[in-house]
VEXSE-978693 format. One record per residue (C-alpha): residue number from 1; x, y negated, z negated. Coordinates in Angstrom, 1 decimal, m for minus. Layout:
# residues N
+-----+--------+--------+--------+
|   i |     c1 |     c2 |     c3 |
+-----+--------+--------+--------+
| NUM |      X |      Y |      Z |
...
+-----+--------+--------+--------+
This chain:
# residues 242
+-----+--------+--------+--------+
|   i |     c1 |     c2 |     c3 |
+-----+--------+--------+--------+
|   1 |    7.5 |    8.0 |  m25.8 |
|   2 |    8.7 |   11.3 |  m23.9 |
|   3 |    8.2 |   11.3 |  m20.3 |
|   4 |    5.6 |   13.5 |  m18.4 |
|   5 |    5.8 |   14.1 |  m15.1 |
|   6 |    3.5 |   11.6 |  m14.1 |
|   7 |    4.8 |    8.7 |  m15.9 |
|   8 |    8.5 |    9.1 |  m14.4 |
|   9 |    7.6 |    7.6 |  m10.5 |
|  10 |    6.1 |    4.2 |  m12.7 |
|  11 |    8.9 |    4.1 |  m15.0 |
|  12 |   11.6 |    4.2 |  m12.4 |
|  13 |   10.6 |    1.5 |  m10.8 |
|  14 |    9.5 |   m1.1 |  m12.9 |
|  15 |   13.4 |   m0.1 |  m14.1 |
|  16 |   14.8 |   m1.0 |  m10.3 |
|  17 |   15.4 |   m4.4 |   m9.4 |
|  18 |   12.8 |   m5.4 |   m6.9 |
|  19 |   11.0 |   m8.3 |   m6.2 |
|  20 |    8.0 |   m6.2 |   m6.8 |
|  21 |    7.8 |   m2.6 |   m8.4 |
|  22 |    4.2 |   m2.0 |   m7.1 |
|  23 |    5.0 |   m2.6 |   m3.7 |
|  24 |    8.4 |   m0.6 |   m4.4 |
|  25 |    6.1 |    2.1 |   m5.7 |
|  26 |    4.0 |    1.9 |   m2.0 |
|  27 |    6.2 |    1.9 |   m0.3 |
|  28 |    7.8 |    5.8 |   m1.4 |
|  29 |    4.3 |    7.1 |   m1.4 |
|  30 |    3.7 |    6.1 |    2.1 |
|  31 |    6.9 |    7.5 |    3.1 |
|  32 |    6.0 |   10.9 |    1.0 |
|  33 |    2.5 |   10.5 |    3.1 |
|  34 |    4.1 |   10.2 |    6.2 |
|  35 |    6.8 |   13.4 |    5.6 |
|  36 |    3.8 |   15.5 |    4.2 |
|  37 |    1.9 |   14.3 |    6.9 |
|  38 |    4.6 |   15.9 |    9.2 |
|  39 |    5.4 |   18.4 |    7.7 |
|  40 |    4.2 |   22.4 |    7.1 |
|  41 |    0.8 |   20.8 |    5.6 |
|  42 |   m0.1 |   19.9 |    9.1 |
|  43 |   m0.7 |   23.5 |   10.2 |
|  44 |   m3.3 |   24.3 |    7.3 |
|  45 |   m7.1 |   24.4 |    8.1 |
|  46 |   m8.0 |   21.9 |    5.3 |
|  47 |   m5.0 |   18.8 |    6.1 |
|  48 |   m5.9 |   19.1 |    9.8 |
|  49 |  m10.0 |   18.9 |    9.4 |
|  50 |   m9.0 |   15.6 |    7.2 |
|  51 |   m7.0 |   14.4 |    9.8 |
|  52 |   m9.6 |   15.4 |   12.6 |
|  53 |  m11.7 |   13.2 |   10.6 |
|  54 |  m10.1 |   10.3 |    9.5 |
|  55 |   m7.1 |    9.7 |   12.1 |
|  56 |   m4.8 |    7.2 |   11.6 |
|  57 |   m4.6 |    3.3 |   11.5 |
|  58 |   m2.1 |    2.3 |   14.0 |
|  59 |    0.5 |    0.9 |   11.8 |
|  60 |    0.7 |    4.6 |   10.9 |
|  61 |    0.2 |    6.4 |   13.9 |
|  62 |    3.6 |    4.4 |   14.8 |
|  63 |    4.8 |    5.1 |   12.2 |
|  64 |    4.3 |    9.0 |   12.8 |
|  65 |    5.6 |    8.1 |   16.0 |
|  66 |    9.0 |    7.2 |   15.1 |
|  67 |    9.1 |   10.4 |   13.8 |
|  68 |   10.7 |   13.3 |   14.9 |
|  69 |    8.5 |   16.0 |   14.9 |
|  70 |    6.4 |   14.9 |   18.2 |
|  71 |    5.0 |   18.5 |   18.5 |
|  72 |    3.6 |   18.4 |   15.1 |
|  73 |    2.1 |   14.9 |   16.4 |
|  74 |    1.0 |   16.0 |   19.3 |
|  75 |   m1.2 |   19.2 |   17.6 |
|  76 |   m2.7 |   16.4 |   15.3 |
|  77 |   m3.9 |   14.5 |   17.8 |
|  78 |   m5.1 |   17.1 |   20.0 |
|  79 |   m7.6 |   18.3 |   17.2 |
|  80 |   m8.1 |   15.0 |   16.1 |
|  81 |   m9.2 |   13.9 |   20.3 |
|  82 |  m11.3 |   16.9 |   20.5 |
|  83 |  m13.1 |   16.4 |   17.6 |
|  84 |  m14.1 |   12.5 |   18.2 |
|  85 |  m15.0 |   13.5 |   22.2 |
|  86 |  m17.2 |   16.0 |   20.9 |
|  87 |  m18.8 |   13.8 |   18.3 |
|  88 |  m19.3 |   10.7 |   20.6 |
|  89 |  m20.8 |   12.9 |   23.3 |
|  90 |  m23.4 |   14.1 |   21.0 |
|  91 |  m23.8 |   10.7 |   20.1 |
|  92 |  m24.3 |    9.3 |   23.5 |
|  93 |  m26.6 |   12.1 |   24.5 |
|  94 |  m29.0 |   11.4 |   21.6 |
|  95 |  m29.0 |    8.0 |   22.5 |
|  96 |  m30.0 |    8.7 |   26.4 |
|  97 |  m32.6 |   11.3 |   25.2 |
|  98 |  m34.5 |    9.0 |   22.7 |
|  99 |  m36.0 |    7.0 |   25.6 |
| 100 |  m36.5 |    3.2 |   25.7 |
| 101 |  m33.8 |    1.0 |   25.0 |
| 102 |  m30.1 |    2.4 |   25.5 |
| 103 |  m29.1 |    1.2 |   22.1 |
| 104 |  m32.0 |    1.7 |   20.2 |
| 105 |  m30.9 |    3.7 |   17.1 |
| 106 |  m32.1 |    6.9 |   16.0 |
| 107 |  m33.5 |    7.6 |   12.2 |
| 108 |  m30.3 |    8.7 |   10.4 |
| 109 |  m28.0 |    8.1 |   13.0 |
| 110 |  m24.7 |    6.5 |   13.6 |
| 111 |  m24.6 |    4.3 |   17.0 |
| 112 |  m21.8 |    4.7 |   18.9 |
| 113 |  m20.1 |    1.4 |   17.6 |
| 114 |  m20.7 |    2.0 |   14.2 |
| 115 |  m18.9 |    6.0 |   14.6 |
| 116 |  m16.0 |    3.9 |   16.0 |
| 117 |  m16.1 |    1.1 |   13.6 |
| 118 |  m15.7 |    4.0 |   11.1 |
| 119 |  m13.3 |    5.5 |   12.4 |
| 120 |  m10.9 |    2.7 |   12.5 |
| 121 |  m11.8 |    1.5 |    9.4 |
| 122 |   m9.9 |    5.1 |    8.0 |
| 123 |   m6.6 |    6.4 |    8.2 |
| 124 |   m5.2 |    9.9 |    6.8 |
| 125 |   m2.1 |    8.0 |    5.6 |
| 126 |   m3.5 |    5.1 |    3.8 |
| 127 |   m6.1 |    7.3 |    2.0 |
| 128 |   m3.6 |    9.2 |    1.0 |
| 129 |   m1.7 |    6.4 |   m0.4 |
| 130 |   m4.1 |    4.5 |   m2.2 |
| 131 |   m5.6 |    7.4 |   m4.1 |
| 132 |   m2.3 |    8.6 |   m5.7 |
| 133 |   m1.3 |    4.3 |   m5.8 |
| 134 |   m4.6 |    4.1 |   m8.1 |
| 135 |   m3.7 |    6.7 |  m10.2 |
| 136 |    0.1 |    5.6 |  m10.5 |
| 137 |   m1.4 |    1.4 |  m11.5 |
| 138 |   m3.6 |    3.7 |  m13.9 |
| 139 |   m0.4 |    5.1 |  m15.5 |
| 140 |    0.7 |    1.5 |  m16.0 |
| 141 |   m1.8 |    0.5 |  m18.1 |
| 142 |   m1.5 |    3.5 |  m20.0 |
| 143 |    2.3 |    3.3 |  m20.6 |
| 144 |    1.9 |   m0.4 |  m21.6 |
| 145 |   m0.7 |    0.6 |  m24.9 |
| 146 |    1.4 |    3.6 |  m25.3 |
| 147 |    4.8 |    2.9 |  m25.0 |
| 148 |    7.1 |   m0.3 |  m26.5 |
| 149 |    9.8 |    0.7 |  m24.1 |
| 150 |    7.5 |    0.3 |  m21.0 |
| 151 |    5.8 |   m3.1 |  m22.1 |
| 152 |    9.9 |   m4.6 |  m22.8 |
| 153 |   10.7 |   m2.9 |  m19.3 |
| 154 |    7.8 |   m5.0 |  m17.6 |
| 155 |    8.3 |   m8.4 |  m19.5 |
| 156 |   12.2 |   m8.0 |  m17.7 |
| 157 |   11.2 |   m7.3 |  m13.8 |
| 158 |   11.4 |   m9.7 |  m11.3 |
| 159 |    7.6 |  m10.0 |  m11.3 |
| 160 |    4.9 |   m9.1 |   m8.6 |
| 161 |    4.1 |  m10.2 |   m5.6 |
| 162 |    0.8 |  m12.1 |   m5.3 |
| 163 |   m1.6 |   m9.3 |   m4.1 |
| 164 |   m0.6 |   m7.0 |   m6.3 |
| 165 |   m0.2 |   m9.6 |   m9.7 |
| 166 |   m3.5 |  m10.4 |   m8.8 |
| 167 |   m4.5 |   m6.5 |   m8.5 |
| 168 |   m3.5 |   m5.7 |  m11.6 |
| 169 |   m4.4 |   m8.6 |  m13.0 |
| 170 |   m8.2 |   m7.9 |  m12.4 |
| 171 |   m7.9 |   m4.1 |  m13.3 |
| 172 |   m6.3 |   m4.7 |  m16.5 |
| 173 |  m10.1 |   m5.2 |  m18.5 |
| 174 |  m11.7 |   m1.7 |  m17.1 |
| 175 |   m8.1 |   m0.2 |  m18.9 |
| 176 |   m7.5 |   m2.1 |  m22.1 |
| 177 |   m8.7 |   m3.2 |  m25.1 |
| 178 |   m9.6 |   m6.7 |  m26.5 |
| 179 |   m6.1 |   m6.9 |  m28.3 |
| 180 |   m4.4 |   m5.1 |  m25.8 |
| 181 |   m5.2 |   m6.7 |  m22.7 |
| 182 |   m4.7 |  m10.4 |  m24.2 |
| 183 |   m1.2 |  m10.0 |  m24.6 |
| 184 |   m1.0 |   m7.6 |  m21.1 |
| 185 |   m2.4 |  m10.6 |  m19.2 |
| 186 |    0.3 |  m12.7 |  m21.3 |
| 187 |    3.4 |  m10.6 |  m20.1 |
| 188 |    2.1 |  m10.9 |  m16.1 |
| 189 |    1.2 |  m14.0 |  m15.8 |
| 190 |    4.8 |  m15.3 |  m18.0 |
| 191 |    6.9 |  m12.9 |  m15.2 |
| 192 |    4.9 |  m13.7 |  m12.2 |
| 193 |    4.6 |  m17.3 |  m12.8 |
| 194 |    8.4 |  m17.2 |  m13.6 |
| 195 |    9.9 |  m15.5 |  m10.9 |
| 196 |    7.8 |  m17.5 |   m8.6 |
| 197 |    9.9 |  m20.3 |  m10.2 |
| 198 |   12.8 |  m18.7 |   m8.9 |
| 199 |   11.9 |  m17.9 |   m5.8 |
| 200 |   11.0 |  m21.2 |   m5.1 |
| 201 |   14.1 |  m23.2 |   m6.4 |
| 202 |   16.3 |  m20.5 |   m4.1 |
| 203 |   13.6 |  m21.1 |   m1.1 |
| 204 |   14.2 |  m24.8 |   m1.4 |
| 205 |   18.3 |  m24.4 |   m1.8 |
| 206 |   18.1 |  m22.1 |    1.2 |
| 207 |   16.3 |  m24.9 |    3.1 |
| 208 |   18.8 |  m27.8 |    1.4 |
| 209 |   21.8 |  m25.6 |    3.3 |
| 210 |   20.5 |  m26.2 |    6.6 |
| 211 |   20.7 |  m30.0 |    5.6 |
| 212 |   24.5 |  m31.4 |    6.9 |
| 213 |   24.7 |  m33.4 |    3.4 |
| 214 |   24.6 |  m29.4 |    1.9 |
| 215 |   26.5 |  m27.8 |    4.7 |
| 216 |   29.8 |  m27.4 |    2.2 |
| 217 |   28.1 |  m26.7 |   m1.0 |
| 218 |   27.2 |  m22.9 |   m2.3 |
| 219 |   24.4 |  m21.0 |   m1.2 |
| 220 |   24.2 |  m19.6 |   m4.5 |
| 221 |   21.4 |  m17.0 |   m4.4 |
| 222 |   19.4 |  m18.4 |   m1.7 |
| 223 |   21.2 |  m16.1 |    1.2 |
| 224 |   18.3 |  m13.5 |    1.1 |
| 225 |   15.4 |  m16.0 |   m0.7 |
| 226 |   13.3 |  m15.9 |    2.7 |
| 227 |   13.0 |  m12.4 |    2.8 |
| 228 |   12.0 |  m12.3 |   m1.5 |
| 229 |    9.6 |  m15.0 |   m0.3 |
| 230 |    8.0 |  m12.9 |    2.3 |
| 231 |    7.5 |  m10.4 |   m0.1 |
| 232 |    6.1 |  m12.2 |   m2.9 |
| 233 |    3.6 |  m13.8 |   m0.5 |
| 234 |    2.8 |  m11.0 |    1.9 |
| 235 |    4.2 |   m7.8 |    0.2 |
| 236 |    6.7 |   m7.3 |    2.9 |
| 237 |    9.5 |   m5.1 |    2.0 |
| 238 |   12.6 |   m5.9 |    4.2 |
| 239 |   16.0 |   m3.9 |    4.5 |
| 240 |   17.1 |   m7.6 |    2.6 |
| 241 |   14.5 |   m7.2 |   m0.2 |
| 242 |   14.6 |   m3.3 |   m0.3 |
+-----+--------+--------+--------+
């Protein structure tokens, strides 16, 4: 099948060898989101209302942090601060005006708590991510009824971590066929289950060696099984497991 343009990221890395190619494949797009977020797109009128919106979650507003462009930063949030004083004043002032109890909540609209509750329930970065993430797990399913090459290239990864086995897992009806998604669920459940095999015999060997009867034997490949292990159970990429 001759690649298009938005088939290349998803082939790539399901042809890498990590632990997990979806969380492989999250990881680059939140470190495009972060760059773009940073970058010239900051100064146009449409990135910065979204970000005046939305803000950030604070994984990712440390993340922008670490960052080098501070000014850039800074101009985000001072748009961004302006915005939410502004809205939360209206908000407070409607709730002093409508008499009776402080908290009593006006016909179509937002207390204070829930505009706050909103607003750290979104983040510019992450919304970013998982639209573009949706559309690249949408590509998988399409390469895999399309494409031999792909479905041979998935049967040999190292698997998937938990979340995202069980992701796709639950995805895989709304995007294939009867036939098709019998012998899908097949080929993810045989690597998954699998690899979790093998993370688990080099978890326990990496255990065994700090055991003084196994102090002289090999470590075989159980050096780096607790940071694999991390990221089969929690999707953690490490510098290790990277």
């Amino acid at each position: 099948m001759k690649e298009q343009l938005y088939t290349i990221p998803v082939n790539e890395v399901f042809e890498g060898e990590c632990e997990c190619p979806l969380c492989k494949m999250k990881e680059q797009l939140e470190r495009n989101a972060i760059e773009y977020t940073l970058g010239p797109s900051y100064m146009e009128d449409d990135v910065r209302a979204m970000t005046d919106e939305t803000g950030f979650c604070e994984k990712h507003i440390r993340d922008l942090y670490m960052e080098k462009n501070r000014l850039g930063l800074a101009l985000i949030l001072s748009t961004h601060l302006q915005k939410t004083t502004k809205d939360l004043k209206t908000l407070s002032s409607q709730s002093t005006q409508s008499g009776g109890s402080f908290f009593k909540k006006r016909e179509n609209t937002a207390t204070i708590g829930e505009y706050v509750d909103k607003l750290k329930k979104r983040c510019f970065i992450c919304e970013r991510i998982d639209n573009t993430f949706d559309r690249y797990v949408e590509t998988i399913f399409h390469l895999y009824k399309k494409d031999p090459a792909f479905s041979e290239k998935l049967c040999k990864t190292k698997g998937f971590c938990t979340y995202h086995f069980a992701y796709i897992y639950d995805m895989a009806p709304k995007h294939l066929s009867k036939d098709v998604l019998e012998q899908f669920l097949t080929d993810i459940k045989s690597v998954y289950f699998d690899n979790m095999k093998r993370i688990q015999e080099d978890l326990e060997w990496f255990i065994n060696k700090f055991d003084y009867r196994y102090k002289d034997e090999p470590w075989k490949n159980s050096k780096d099984a607790l940071p694999r292990a991390m990221l089969k159970t929690h999707s953690v990429l490490t510098d290790e497991n990277n």
